[in-house]
DRENPA-3360 file (N, C-alpha, C; in nm, 2 decimals, always signed):
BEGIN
1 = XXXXXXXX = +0.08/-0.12/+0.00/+0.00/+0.00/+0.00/+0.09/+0.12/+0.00 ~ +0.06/+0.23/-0.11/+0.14/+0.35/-0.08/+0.00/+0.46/-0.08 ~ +0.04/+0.54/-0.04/-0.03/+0.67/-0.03/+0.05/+0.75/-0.11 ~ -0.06/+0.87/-0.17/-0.04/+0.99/-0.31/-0.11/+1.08/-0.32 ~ -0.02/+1.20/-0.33/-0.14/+1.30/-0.33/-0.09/+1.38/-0.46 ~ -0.22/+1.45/-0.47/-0.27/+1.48/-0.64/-0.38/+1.61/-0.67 ~ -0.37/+1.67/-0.80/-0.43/+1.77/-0.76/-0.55/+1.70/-0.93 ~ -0.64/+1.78/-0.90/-0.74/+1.77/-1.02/-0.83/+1.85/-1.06;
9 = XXXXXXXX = -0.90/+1.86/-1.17/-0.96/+1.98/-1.23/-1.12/+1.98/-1.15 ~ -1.20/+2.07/-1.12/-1.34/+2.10/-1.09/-1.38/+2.21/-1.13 ~ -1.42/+2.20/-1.28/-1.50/+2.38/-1.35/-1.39/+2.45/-1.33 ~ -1.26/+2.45/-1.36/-1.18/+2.58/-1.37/-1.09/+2.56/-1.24 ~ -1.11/+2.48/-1.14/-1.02/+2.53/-1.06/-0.91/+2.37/-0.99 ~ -0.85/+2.35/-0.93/-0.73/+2.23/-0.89/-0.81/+2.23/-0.77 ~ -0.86/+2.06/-0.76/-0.86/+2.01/-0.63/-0.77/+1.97/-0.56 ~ -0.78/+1.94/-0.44/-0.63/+1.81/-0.42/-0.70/+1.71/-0.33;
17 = XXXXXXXX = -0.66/+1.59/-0.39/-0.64/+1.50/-0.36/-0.56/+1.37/-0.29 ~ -0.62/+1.26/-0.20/-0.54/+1.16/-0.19/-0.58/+1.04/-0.21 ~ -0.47/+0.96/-0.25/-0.52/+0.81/-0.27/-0.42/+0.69/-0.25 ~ -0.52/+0.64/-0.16/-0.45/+0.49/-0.08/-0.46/+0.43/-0.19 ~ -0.35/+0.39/-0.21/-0.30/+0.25/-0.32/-0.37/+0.12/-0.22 ~ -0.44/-0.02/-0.34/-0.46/-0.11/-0.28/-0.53/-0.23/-0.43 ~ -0.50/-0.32/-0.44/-0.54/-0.41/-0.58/-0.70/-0.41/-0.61 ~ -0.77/-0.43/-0.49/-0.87/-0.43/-0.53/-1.00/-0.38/-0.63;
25 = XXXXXXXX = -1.12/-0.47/-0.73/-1.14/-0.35/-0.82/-1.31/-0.29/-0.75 ~ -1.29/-0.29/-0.60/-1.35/-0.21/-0.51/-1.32/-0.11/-0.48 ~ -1.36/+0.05/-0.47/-1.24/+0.14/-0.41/-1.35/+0.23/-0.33 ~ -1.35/+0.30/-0.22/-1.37/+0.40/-0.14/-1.37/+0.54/-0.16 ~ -1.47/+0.60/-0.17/-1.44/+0.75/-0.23/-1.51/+0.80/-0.10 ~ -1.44/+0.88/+0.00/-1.44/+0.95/+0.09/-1.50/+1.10/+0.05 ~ -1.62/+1.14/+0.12/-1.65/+1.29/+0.12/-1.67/+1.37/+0.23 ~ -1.56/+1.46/+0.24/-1.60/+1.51/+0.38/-1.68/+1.61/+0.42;
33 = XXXXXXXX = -1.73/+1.60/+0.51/-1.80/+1.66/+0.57/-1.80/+1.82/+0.64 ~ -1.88/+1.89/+0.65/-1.82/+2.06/+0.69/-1.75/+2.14/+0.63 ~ -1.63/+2.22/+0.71/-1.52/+2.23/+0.65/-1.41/+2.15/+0.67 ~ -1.43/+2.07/+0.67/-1.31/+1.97/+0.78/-1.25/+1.96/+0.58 ~ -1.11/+1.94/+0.63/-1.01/+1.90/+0.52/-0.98/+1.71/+0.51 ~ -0.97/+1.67/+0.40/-0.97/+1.58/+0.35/-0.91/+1.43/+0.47 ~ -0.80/+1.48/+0.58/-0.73/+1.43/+0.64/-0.83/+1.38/+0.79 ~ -0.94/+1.48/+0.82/-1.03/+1.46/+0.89/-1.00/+1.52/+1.04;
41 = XXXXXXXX = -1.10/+1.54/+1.12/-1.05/+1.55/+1.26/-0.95/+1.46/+1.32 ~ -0.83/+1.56/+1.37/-0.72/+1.48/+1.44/-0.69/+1.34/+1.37 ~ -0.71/+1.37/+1.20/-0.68/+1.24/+1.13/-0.74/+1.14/+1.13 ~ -0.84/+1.16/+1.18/-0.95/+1.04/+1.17/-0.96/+0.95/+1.03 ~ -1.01/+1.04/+0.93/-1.02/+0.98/+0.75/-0.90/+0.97/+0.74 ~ -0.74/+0.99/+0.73/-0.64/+0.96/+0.68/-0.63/+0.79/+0.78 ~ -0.65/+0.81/+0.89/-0.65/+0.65/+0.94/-0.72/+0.58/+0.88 ~ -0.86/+0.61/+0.85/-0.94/+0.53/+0.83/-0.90/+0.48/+0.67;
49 = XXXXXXXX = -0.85/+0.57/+0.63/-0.83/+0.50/+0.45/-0.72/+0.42/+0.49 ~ -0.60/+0.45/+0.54/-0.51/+0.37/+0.59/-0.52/+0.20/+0.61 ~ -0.65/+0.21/+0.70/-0.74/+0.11/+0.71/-0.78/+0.03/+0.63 ~ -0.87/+0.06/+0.59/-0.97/+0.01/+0.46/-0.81/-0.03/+0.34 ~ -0.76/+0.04/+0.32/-0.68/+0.01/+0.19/-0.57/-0.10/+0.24 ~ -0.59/-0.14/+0.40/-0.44/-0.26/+0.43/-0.55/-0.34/+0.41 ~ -0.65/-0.33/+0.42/-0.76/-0.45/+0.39/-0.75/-0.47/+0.26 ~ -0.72/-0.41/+0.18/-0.70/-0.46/+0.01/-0.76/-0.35/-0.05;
57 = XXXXXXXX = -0.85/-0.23/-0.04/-0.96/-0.17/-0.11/-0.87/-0.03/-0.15 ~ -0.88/+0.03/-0.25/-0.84/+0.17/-0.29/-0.89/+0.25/-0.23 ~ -0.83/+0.37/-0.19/-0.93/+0.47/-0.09/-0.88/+0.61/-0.17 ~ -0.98/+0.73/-0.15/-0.96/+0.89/-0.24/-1.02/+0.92/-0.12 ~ -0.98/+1.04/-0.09/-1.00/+1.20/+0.00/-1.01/+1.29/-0.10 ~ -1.03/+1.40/-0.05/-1.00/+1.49/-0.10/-1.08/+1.63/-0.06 ~ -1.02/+1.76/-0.05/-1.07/+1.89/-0.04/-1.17/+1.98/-0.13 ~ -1.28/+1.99/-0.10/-1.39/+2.02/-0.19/-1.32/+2.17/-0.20;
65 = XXXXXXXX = -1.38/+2.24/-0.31/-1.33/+2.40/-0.36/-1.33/+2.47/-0.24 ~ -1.27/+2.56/-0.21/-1.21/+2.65/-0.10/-1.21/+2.60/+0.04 ~ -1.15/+2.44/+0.03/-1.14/+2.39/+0.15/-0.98/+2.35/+0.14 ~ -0.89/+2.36/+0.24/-0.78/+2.27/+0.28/-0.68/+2.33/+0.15 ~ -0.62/+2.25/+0.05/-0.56/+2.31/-0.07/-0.64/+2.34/-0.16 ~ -0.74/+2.29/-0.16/-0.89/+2.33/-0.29/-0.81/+2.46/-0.38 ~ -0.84/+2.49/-0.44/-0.87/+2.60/-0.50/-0.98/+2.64/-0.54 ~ -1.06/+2.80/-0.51/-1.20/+2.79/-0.53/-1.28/+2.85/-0.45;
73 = XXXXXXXX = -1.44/+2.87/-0.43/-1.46/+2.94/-0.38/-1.56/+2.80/-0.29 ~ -1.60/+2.83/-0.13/-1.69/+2.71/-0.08/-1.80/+2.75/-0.07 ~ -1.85/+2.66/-0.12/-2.02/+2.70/-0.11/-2.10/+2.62/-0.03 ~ -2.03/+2.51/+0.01/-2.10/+2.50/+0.10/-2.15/+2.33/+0.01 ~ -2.23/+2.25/+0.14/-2.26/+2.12/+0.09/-2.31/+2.09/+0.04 ~ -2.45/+2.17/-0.02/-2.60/+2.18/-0.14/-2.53/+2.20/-0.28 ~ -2.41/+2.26/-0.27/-2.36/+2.30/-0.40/-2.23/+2.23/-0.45 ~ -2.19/+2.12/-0.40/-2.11/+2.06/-0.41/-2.09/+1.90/-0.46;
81 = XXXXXXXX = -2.23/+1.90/-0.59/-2.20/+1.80/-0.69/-2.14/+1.77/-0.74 ~ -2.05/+1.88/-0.80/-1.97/+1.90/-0.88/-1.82/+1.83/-0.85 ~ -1.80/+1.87/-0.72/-1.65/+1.86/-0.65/-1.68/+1.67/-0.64 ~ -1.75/+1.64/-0.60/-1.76/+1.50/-0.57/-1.75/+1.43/-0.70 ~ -1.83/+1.49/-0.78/-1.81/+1.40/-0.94/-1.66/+1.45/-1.01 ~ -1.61/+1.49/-0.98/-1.47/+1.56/-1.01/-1.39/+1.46/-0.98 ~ -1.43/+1.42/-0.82/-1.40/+1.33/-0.76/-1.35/+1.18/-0.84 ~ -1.46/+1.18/-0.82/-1.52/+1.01/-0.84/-1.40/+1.01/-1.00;
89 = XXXXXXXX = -1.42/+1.07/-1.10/-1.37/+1.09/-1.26/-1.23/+1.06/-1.22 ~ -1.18/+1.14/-1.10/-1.04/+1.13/-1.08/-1.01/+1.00/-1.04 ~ -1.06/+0.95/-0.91/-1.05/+0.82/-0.86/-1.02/+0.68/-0.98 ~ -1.13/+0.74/-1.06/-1.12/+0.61/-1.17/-0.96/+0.64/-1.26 ~ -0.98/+0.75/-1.26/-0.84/+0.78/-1.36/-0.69/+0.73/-1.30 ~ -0.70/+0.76/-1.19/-0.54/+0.71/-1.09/-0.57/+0.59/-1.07 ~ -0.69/+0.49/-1.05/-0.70/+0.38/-1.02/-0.78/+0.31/-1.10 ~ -0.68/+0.28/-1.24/-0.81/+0.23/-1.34/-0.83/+0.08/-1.31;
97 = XXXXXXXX = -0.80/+0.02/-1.20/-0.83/-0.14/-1.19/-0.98/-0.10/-1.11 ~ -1.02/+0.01/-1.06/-1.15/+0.00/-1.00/-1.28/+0.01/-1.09 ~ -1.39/-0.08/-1.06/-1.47/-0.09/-1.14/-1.59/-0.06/-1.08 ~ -1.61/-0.01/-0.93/-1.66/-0.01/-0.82/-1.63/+0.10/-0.77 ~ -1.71/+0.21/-0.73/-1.73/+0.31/-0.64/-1.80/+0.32/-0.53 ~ -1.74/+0.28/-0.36/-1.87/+0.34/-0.31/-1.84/+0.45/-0.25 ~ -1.94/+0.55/-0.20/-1.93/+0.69/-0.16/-1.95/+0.69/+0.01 ~ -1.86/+0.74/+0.06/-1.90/+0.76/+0.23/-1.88/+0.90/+0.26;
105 = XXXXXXXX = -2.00/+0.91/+0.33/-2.03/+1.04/+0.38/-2.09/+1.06/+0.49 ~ -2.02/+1.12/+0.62/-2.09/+1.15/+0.76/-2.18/+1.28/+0.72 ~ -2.25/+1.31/+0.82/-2.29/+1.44/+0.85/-2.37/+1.51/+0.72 ~ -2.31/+1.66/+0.69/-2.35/+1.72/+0.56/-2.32/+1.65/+0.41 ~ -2.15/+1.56/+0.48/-2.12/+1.52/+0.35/-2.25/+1.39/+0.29 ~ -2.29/+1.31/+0.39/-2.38/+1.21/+0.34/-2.52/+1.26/+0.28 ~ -2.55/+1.41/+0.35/-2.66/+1.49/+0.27/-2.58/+1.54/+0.12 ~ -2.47/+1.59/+0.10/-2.42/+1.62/-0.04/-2.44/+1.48/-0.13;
113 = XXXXXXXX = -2.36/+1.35/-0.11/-2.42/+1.23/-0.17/-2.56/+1.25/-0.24 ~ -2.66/+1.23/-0.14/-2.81/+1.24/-0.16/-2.83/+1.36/-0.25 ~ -2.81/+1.43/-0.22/-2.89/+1.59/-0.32/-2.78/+1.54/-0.45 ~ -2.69/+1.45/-0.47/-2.62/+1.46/-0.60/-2.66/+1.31/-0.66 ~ -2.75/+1.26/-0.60/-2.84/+1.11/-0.63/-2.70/+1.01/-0.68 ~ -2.59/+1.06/-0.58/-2.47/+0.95/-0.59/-2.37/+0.99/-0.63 ~ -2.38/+1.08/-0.73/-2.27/+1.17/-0.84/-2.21/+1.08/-0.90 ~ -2.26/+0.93/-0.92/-2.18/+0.85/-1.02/-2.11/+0.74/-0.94;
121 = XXXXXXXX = -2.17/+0.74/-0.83/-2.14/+0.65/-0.74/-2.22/+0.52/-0.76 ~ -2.13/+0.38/-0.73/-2.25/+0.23/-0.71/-2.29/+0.24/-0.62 ~ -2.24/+0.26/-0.49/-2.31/+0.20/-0.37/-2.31/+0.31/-0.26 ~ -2.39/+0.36/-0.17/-2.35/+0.46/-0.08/-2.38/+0.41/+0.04 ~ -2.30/+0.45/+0.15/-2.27/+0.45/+0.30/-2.29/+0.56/+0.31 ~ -2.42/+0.60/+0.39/-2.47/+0.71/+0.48/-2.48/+0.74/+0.62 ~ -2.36/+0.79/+0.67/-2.39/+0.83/+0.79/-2.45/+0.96/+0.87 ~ -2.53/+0.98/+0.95/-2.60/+1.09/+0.99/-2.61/+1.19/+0.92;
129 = XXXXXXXX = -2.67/+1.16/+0.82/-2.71/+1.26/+0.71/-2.77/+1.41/+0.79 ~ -2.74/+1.49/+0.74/-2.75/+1.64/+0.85/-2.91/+1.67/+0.76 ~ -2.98/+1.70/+0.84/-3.16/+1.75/+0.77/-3.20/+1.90/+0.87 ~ -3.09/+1.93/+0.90/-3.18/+2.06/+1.00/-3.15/+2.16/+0.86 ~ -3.27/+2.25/+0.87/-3.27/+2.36/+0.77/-3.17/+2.45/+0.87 ~ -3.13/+2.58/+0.78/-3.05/+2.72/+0.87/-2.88/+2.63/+0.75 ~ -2.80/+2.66/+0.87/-2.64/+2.71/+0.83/-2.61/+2.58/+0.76 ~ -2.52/+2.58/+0.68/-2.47/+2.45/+0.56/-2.43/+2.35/+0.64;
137 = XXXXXXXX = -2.32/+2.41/+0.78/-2.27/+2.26/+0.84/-2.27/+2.32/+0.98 ~ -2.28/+2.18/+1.07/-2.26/+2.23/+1.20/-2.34/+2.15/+1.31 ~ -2.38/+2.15/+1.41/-2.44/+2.06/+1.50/-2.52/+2.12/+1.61 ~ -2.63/+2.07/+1.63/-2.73/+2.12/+1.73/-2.67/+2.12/+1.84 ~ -2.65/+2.23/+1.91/-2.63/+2.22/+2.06/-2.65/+2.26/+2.17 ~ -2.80/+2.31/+2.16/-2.90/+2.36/+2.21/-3.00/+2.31/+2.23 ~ -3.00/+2.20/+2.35/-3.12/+2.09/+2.31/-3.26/+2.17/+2.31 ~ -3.28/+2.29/+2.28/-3.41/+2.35/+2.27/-3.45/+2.36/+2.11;
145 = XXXXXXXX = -3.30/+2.37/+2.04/-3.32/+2.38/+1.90/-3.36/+2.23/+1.84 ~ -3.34/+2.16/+1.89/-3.36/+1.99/+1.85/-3.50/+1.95/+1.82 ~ -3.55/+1.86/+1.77/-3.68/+1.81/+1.74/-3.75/+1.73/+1.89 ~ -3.86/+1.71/+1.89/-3.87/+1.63/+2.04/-3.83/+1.50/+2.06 ~ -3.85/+1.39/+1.96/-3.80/+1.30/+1.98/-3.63/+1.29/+1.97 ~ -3.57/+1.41/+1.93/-3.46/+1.37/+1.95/-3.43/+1.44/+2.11 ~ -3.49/+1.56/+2.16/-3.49/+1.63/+2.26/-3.54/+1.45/+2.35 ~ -3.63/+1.37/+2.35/-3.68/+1.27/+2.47/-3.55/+1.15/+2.45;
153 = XXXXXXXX = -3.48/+1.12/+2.34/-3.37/+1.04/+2.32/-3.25/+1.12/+2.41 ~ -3.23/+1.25/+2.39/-3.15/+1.30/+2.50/-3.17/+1.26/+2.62 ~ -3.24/+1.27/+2.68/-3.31/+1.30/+2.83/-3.27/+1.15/+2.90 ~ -3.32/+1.05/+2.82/-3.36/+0.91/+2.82/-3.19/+0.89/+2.86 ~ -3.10/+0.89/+2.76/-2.96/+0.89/+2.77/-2.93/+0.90/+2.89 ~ -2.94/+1.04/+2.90/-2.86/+1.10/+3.05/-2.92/+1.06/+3.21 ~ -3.01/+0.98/+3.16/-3.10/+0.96/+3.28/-3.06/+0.81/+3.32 ~ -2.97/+0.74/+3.22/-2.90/+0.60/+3.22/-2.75/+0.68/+3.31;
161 = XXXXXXXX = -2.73/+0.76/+3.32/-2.61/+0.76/+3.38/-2.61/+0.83/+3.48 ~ -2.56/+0.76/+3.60/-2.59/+0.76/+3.72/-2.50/+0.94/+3.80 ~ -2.40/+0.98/+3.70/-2.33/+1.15/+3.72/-2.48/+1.19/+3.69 ~ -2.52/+1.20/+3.55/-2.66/+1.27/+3.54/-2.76/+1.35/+3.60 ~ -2.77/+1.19/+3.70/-2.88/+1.18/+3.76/-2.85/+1.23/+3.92 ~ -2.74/+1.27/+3.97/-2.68/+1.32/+4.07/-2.66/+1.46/+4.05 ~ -2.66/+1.50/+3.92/-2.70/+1.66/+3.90/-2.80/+1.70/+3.88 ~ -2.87/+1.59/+3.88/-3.02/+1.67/+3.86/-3.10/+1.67/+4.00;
169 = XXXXXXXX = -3.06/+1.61/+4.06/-3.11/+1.58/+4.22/-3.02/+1.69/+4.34 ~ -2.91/+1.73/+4.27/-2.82/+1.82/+4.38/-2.80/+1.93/+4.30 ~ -2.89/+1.99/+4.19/-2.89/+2.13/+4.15/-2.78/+2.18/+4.09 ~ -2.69/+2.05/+3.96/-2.65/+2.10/+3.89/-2.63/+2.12/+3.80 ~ -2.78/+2.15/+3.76/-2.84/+2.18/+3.62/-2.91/+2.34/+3.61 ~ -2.88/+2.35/+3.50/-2.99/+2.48/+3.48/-3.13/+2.45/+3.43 ~ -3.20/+2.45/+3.56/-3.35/+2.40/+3.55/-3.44/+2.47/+3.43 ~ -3.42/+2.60/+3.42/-3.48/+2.69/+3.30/-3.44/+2.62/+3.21;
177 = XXXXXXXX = -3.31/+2.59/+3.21/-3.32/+2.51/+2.99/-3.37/+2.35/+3.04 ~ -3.36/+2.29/+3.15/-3.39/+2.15/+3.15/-3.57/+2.13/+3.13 ~ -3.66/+2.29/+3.18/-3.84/+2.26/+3.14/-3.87/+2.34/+3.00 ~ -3.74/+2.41/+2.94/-3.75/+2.48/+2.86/-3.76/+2.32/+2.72 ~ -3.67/+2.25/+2.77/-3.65/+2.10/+2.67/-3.75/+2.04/+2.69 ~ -3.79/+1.97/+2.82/-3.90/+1.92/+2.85/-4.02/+1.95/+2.78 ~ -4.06/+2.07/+2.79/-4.18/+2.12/+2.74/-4.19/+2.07/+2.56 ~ -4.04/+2.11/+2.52/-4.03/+2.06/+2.41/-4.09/+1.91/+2.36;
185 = XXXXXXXX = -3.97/+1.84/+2.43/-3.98/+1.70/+2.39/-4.13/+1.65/+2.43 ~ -4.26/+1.74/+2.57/-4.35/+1.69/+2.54/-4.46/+1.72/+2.37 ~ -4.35/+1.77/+2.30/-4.44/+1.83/+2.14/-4.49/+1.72/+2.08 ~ -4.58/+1.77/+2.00/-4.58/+1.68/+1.87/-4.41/+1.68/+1.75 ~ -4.50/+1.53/+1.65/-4.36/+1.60/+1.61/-4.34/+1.66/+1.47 ~ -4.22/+1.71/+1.47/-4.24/+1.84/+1.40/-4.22/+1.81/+1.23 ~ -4.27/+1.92/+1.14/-4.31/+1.89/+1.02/-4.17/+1.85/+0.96 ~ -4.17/+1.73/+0.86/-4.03/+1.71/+0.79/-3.98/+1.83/+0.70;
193 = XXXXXXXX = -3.89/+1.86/+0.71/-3.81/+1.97/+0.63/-3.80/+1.94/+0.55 ~ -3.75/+2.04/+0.46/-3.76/+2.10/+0.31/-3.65/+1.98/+0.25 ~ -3.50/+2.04/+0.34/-3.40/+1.95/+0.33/-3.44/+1.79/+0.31 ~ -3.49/+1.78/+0.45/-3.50/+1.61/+0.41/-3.62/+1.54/+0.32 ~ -3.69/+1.58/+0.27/-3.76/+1.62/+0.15/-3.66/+1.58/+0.03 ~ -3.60/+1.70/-0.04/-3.47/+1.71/-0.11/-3.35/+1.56/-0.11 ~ -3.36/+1.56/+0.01/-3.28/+1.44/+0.02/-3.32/+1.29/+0.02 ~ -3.47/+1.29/+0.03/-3.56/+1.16/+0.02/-3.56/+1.14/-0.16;
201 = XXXXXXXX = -3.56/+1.27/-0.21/-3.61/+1.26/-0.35/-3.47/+1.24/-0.43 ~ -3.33/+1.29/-0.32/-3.23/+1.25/-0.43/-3.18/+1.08/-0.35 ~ -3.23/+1.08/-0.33/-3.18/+0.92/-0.29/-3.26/+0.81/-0.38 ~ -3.41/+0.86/-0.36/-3.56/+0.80/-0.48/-3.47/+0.72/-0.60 ~ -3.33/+0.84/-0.69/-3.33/+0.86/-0.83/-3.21/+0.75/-0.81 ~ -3.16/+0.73/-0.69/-3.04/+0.67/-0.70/-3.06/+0.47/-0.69 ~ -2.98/+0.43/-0.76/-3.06/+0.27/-0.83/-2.96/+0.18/-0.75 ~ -2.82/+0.18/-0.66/-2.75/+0.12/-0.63/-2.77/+0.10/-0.45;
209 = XXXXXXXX = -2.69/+0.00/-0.41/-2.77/-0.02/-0.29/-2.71/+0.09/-0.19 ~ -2.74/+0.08/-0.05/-2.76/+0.23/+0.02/-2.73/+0.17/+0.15 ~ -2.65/+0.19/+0.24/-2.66/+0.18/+0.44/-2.66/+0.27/+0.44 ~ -2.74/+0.35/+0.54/-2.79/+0.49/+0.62/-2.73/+0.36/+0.77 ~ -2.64/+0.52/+0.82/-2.53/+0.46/+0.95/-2.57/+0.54/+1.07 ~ -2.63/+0.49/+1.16/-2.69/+0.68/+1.28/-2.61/+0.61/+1.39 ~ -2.57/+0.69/+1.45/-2.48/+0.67/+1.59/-2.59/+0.69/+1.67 ~ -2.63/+0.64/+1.78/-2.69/+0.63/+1.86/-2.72/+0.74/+1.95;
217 = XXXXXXXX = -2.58/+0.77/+1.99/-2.57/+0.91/+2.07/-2.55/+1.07/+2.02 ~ -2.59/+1.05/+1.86/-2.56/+1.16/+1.80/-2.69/+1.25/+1.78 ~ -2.71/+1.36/+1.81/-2.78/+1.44/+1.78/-2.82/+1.48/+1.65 ~ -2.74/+1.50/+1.54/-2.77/+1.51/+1.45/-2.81/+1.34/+1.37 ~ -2.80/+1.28/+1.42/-2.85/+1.08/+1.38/-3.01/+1.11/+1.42 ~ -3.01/+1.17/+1.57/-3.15/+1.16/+1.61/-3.28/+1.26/+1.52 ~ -3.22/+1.36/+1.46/-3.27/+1.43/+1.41/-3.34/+1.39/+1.24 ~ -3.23/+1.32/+1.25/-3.27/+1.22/+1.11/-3.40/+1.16/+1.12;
225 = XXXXXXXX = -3.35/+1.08/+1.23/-3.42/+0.96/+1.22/-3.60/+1.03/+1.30 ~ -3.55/+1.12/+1.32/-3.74/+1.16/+1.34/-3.78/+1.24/+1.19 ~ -3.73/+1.25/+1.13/-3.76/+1.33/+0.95/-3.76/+1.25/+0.87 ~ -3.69/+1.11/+0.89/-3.70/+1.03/+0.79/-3.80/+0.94/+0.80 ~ -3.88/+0.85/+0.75/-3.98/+0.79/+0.68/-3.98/+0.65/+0.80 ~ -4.01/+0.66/+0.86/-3.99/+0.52/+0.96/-4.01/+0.39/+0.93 ~ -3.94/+0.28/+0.97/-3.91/+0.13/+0.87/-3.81/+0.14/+0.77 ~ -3.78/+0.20/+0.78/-3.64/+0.23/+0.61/-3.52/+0.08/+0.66;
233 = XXXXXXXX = -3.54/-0.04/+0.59/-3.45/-0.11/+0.63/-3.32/-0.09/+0.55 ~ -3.29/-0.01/+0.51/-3.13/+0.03/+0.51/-3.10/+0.10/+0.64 ~ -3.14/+0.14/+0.73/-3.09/+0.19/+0.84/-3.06/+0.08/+0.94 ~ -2.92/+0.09/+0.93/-2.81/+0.03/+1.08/-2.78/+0.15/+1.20 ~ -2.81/+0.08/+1.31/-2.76/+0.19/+1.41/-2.64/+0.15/+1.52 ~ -2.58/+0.23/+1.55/-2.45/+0.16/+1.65/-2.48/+0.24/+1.78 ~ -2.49/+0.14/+1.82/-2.49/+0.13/+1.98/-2.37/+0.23/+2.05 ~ -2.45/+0.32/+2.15/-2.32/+0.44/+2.27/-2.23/+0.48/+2.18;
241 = XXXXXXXX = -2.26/+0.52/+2.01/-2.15/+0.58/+1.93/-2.22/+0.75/+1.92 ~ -2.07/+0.82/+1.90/-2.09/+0.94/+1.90/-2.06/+0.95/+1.71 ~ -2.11/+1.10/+1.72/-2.10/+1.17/+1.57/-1.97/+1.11/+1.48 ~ -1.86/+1.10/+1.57/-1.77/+1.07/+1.45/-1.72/+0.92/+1.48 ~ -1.80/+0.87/+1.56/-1.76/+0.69/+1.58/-1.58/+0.71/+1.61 ~ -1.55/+0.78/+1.72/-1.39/+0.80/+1.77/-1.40/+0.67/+1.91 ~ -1.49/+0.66/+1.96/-1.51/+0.51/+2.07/-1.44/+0.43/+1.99 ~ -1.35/+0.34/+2.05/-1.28/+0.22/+2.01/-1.39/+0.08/+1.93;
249 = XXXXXXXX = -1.52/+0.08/+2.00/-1.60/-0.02/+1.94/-1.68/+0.04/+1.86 ~ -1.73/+0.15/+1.85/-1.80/+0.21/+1.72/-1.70/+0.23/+1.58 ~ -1.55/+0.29/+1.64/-1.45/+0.31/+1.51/-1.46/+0.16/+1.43 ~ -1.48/+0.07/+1.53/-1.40/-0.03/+1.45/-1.52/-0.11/+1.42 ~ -1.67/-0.05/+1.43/-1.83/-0.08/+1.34/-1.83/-0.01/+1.25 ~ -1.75/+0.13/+1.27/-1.73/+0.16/+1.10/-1.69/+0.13/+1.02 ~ -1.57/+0.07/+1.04/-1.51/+0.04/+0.96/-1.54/-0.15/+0.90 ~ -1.60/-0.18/+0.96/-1.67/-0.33/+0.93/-1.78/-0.29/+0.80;
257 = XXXXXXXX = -1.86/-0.18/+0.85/-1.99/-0.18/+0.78/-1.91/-0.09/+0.62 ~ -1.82/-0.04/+0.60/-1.76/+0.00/+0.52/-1.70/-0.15/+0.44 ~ -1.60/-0.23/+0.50/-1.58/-0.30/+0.44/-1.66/-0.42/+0.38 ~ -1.78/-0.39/+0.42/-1.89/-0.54/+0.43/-1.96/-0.40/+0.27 ~ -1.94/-0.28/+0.28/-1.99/-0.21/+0.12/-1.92/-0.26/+0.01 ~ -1.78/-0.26/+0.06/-1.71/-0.29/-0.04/-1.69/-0.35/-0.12 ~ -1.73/-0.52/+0.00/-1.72/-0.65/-0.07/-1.85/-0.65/-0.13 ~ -1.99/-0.58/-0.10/-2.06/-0.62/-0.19/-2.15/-0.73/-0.20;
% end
């Protein structure tokens, strides 16, 4: 296995890219999420291809336009078809033994996937597809801003852990935001958004198979999964995992359910 980095064209401007060498004619097209640059939090995606490609599979990264080395201007995740299909054209080109594309995307990046009905992708791995309307990337952190059922999946949580439950009994909580939530989570629940709409109908167009990945403990997972269509058996969930699956047993459920894409 070697690692390579590379730059490539998107409408006028040089992306850059990287790519884990590996035989297989499976390969991994990575899309990241936010602004985060192609290498990932504290390196998280550069392990993770590292990963995947000693397993045998090809792996691509890379910096959407005015992220990281990009060249370009960022627009953000709704508008970033383009950079992904840039992508994917490149991947095939440096790795013409692949015949096989699948697309992984956490967060916004798994909503960019969807609104690009794959961009040319076979198979996609979705994880916590982001559906809140407002700012392009980013995370609820205001359990007042949250939906109710993801606001009562909060609650439910913290109420399994026994620190929790010792601040809520010895006053060390802010009671104002804890009936301000409450009142919440007693709501109905609330109308599906525009976004996840959008992203129901670019998934519809897409013909190859699909895992939707929600972390258990993630807020933006919870948020999903009260917008999304209930029964959807492409959705897997991992148990006590956070947004970026950095737990030692969720890292290494990601990386199973990735490899179990690949093989197909």
């Amino acid at each position: 296995m070697s690692r390579f980095h590379l730059t490539f064209p998107c409408e006028g401007d040089n992306l850059a890219g990287t790519l884990d060498t590996a035989p297989a004619a499976s390969g991994l097209l990575i899309v990241t999420g936010g602004n985060e640059i192609r290498s990932g939090a504290f390196r998280g995606q550069a392990r993770l291809a590292s990963e995947i490609a000693r397993a045998g599979f090809p792996v691509f990264r890379y910096d959407r336009r005015g992220v990281g080395d990009s060249e370009g201007e960022n627009r953000g995740f709704r508008h970033s078809a383009a950079d992904i299909r840039a992508a994917f054209a490149s991947f095939r080109v440096v790795a013409p033994q692949v015949e096989r594309v699948v697309g992984f995307g956490n967060c916004d990046a798994a909503s960019a996937l969807m609104l690009a009905q794959g961009a040319g992708c076979d198979a996609l791995v979705l994880s916590n597809p982001w559906t809140i309307e407002g700012p392009d990337e980013g995370s609820p952190t205001d359990a007042s801003a949250l939906p109710p059922a993801a606001i009562r999946a909060r609650y439910l949580a913290k109420l399994k852990k026994p620190r929790e439950v010792l601040r809520l009994v010895s006053g060390g909580v802010n009671y104002r935001k804890l009936f301000r939530g409450l009142a919440r989570a007693a709501g109905p629940k609330e109308q599906t958004s525009s976004l996840a709409v959008e992203l129901g109908n670019g998934l519809d167009a897409f013909s190859g198979p699909v895992r939707i990945l929600l972390a258990d403990n993630d807020r933006t997972a919870q948020v999903f999964a009260d917008q999304w269509p209930p029964g959807d058996s492409r959705i897997v969930s991992c148990p006590n995992a956070g947004h970026a699956y950095v737990e030692p047993d969720a890292n290494e459920w990601l990386r199973e359910q990735l490899l179990a894409a690949l093989r197909g």
